[in-house]
Residue frames as qw, qx, qy, qz and C-alpha x, y, z in Angstrom:
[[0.577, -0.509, -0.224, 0.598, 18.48, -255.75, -67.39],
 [0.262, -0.408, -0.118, 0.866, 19.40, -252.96, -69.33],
 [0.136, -0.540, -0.529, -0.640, 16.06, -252.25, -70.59],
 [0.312, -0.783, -0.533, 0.077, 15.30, -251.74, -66.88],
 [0.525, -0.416, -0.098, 0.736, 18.10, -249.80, -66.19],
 [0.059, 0.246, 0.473, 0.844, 17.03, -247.49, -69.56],
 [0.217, -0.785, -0.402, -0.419, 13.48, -247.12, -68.18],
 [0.533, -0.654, -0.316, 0.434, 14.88, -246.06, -64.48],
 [0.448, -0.046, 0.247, 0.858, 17.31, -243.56, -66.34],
 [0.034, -0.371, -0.407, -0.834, 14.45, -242.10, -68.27],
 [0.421, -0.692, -0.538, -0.233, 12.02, -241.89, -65.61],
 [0.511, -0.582, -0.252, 0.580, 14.40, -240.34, -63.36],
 [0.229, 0.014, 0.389, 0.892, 15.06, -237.79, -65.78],
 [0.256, -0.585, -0.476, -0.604, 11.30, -236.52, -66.15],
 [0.507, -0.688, -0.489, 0.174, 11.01, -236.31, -62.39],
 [0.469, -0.212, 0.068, 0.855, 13.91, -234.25, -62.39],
 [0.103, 0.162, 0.242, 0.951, 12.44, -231.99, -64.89],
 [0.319, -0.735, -0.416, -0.431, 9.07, -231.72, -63.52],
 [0.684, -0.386, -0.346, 0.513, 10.77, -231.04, -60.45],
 [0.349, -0.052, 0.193, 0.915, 12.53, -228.00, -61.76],
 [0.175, -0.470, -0.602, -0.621, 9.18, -226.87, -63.65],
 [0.550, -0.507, -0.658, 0.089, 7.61, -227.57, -60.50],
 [0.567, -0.553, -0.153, 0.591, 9.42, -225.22, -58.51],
 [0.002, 0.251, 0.337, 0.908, 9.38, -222.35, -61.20],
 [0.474, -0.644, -0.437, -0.411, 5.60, -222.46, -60.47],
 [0.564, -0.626, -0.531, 0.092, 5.89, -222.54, -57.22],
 [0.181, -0.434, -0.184, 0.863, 7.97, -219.59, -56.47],
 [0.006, -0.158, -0.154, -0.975, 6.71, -217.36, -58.85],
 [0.400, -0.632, -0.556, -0.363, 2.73, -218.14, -57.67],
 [0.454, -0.620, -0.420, 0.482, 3.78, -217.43, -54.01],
 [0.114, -0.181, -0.133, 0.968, 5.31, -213.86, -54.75],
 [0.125, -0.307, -0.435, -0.837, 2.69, -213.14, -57.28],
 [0.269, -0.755, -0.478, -0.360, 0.32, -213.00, -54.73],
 [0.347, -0.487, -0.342, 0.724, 1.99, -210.56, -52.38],
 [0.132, 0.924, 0.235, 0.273, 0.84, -207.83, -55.26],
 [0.434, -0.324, 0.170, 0.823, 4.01, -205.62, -55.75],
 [0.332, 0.885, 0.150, -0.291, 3.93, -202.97, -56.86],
 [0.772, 0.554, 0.176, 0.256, 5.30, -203.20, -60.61],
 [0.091, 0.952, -0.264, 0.125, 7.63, -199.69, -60.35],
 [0.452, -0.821, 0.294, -0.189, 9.86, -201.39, -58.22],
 [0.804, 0.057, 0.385, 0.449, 11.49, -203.94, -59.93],
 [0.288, -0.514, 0.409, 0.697, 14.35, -202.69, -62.37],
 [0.621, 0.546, -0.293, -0.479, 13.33, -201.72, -65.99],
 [0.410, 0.407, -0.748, -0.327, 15.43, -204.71, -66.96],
 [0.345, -0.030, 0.802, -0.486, 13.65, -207.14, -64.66],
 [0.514, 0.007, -0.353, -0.782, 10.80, -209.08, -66.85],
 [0.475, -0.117, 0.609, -0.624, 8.26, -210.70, -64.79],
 [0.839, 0.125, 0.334, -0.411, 7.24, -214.04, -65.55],
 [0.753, 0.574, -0.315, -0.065, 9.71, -214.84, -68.15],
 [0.932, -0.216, 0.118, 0.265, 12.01, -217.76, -67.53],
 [0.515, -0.309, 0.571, 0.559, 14.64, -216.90, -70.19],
 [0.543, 0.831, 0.001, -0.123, 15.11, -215.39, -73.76],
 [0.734, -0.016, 0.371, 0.569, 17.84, -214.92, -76.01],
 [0.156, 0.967, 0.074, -0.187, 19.01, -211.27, -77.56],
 [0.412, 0.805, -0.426, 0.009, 21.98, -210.65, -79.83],
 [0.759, 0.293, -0.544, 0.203, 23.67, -214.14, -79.03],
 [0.155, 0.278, -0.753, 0.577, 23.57, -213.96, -75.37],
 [0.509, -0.456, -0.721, -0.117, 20.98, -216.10, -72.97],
 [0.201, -0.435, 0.457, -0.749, 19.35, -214.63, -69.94],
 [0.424, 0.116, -0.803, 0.402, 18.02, -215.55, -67.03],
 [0.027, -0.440, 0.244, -0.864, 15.70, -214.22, -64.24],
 [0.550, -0.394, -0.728, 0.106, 14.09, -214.66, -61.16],
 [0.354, -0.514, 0.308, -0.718, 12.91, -212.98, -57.82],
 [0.616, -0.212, -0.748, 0.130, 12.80, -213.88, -54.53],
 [0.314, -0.689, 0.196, -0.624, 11.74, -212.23, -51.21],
 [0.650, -0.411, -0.574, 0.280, 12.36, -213.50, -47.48],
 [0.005, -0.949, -0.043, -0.313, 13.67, -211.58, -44.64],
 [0.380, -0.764, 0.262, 0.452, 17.06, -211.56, -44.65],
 [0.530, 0.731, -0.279, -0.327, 18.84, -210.43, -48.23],
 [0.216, -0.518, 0.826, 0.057, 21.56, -212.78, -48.10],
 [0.461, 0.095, 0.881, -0.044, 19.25, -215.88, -48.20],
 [0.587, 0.690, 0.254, -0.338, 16.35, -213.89, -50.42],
 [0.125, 0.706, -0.600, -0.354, 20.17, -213.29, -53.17],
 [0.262, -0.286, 0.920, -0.063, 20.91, -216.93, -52.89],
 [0.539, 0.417, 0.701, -0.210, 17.41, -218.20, -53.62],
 [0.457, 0.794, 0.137, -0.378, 17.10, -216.01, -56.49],
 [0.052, 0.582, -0.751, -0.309, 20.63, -216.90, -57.98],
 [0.298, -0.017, 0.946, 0.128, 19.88, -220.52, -57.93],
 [0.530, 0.389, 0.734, -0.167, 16.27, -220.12, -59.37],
 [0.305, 0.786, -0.317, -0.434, 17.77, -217.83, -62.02],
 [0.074, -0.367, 0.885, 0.275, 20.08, -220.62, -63.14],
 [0.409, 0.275, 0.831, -0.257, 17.02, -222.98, -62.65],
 [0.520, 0.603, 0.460, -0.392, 14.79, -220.97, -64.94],
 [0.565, 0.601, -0.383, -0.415, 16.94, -220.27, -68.00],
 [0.097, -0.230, 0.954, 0.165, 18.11, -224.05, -67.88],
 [0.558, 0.490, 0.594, -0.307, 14.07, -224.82, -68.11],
 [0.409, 0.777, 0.072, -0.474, 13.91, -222.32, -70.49],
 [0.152, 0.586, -0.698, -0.383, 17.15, -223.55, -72.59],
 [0.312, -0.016, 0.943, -0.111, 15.52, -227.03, -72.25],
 [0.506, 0.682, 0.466, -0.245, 11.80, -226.12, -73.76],
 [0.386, 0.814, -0.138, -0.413, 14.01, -224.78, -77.04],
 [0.146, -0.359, 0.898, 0.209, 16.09, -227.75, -77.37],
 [0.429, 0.247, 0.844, -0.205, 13.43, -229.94, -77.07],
 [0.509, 0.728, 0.122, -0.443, 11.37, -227.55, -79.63],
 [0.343, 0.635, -0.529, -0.447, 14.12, -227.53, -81.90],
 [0.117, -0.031, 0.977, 0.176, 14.59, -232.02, -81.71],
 [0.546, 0.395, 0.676, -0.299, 10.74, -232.67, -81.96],
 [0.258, 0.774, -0.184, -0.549, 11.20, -230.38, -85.00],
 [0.093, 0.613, -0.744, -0.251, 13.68, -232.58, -86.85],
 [0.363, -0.305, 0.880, -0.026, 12.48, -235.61, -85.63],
 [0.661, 0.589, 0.105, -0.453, 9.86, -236.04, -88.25],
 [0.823, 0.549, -0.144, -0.025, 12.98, -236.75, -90.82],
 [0.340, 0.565, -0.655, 0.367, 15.55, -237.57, -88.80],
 [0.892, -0.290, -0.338, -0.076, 14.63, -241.05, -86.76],
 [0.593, 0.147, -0.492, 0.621, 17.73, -240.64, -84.90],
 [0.019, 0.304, -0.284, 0.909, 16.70, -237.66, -82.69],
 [0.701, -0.317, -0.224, -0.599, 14.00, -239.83, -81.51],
 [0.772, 0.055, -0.588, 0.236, 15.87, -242.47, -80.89],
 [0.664, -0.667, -0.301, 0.153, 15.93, -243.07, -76.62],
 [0.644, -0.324, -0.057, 0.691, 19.78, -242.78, -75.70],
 [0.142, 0.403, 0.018, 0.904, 19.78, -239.29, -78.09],
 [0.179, -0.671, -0.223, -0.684, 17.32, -237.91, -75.78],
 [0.621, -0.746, -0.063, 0.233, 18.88, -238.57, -72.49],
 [0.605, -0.094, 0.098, 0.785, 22.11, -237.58, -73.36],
 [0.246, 0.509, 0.230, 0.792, 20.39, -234.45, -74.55],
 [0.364, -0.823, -0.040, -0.434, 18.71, -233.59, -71.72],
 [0.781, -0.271, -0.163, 0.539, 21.65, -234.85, -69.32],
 [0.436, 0.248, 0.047, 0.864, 23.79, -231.97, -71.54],
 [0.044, 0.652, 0.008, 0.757, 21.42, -229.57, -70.83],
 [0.634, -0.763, -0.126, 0.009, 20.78, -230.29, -66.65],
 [0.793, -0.039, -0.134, 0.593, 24.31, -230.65, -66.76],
 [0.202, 0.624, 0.003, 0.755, 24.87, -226.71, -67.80],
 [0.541, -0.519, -0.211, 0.627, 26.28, -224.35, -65.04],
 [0.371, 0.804, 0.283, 0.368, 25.88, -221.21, -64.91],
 [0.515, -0.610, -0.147, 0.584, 28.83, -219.70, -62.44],
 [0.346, -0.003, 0.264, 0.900, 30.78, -218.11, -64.99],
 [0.006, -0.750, -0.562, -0.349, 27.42, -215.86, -66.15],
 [0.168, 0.157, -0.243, 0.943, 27.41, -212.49, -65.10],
 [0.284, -0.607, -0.719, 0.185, 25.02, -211.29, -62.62],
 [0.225, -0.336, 0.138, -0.904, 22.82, -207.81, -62.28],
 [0.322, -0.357, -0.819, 0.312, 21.13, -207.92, -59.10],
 [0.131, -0.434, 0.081, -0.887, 18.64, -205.26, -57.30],
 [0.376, -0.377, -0.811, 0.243, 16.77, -205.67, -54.21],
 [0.196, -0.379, -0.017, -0.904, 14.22, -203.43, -52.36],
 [0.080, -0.174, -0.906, 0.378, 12.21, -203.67, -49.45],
 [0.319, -0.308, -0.196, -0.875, 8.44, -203.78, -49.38],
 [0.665, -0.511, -0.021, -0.545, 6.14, -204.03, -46.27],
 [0.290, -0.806, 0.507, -0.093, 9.23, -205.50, -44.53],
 [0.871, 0.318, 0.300, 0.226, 10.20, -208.21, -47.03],
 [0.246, -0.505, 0.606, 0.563, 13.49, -207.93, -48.71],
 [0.738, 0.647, 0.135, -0.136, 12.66, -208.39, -52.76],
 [0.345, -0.522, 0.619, 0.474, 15.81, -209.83, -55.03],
 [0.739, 0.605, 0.122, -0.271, 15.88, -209.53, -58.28],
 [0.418, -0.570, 0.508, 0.493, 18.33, -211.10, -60.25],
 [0.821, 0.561, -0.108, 0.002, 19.43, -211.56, -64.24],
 [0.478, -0.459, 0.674, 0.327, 22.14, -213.77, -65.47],
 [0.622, 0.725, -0.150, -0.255, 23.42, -213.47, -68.52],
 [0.605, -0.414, 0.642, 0.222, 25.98, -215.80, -70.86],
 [0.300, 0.288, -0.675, -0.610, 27.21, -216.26, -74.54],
 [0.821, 0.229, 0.264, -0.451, 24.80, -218.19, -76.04],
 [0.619, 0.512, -0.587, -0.099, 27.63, -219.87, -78.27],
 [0.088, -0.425, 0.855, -0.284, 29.18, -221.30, -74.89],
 [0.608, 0.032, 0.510, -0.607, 26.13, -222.70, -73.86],
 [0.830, 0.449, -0.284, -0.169, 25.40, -224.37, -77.96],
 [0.482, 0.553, -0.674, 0.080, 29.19, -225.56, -77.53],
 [0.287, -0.424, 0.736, -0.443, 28.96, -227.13, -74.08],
 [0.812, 0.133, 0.522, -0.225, 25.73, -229.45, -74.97],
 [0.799, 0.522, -0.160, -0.251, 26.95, -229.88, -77.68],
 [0.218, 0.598, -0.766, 0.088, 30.59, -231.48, -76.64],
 [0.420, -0.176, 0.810, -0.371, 28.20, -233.71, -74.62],
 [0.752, 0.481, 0.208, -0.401, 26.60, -234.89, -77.95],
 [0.046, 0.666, -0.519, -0.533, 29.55, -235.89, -79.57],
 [0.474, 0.015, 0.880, -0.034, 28.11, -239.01, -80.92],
 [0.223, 0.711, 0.666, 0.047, 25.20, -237.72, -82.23],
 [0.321, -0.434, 0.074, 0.839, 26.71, -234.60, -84.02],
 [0.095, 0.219, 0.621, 0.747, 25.22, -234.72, -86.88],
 [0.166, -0.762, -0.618, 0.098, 21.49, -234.86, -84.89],
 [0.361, -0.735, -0.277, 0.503, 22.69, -231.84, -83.05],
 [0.001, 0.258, -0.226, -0.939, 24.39, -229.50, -86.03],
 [0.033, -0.465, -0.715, -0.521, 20.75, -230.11, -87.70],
 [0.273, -0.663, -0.683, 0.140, 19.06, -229.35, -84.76],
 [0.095, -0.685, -0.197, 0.695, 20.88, -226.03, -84.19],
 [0.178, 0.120, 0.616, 0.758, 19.91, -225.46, -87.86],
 [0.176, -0.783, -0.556, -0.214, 15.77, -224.61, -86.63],
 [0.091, -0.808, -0.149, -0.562, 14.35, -221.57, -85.78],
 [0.721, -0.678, -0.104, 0.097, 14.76, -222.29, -81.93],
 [0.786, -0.420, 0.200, 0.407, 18.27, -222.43, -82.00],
 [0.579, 0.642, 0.220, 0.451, 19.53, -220.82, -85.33],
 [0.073, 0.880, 0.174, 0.436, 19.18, -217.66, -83.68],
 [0.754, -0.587, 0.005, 0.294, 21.13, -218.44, -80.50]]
């Protein structure tokens, strides 16, 4: 019974994230073929990138076009959040596969839902938002970054790890994470 209930857990979990993944691709292939012109996004606006990290704070970004701004804002907030949680997800993950070599725990099943629970879990209201929007061949264009301490973010999955602390002060010991 609760081997099934472990595989239903873990299999719902991967749908979830290919979901998410899923839906990166799919907005950014649809704008990318409306051909924008590049000028028009904000200098701080970097196309194609999910999510980075820069002097201890995490970003965010996304576009989104429709035609009315309101809804084109909205979409573009949520798939901001979406894309640096991908993005904060593909550097966890880097940093456990990393470890797990000499540290059998961080393989071990229950650590790796609970790690990727912590990070779907993450919210990103509190984040500050820069937004910009233009219109081109009568499309509304929204561009947004969201930005957030990159300590909060370490401290949040991590209060959902408290079990498995040790795993998790190794893990933010690699390169992935070190630098956070």
């Amino acid at each position: 019974m609760i081997r099934n209930v472990l595989f239903l857990s873990i299999l719902m979990l991967l749908i979830s994230c290919g979901t998410a993944e899923e839906a990166v691709e799919s907005e950014t292939e649809e704008i990318a073929e409306l051909e924008v012109d590049e000028t028009l996004f904000p200098e701080w606006y970097k196309d194609g990138q999910l999510g980075e990290v820069t002097d201890g704070v995490l970003t965010g970004y996304a576009k989104s076009l429709g035609s009315d701004s309101d809804w084109a804002y909205n979409n573009a907030r949520k798939q901001a959040d979406t894309n640096l949680r991908v993005w904060i997800d593909n550097q966890v993950e880097e940093a456990r596969a990393t470890i797990s070599d000499n540290n059998s725990g961080a393989a071990d099943r229950e650590f790796i839902i609970q790690l990727r629970n912590a990070v779907i879990s993450l919210d990103f209201d509190d984040a500050s938002v820069e937004t910009d929007h233009f219109e081109y061949n009568g499309s509304t264009f929204v561009v947004v970054k969201i930005e957030t301490p990159s300590s909060e973010v370490l401290e949040r999955v991590g209060e959902k790890l408290n079990s498995y602390a040790d795993i998790w002060d190794e893990m933010r010991d690699t390169d992935y994470l070190n630098g956070w």
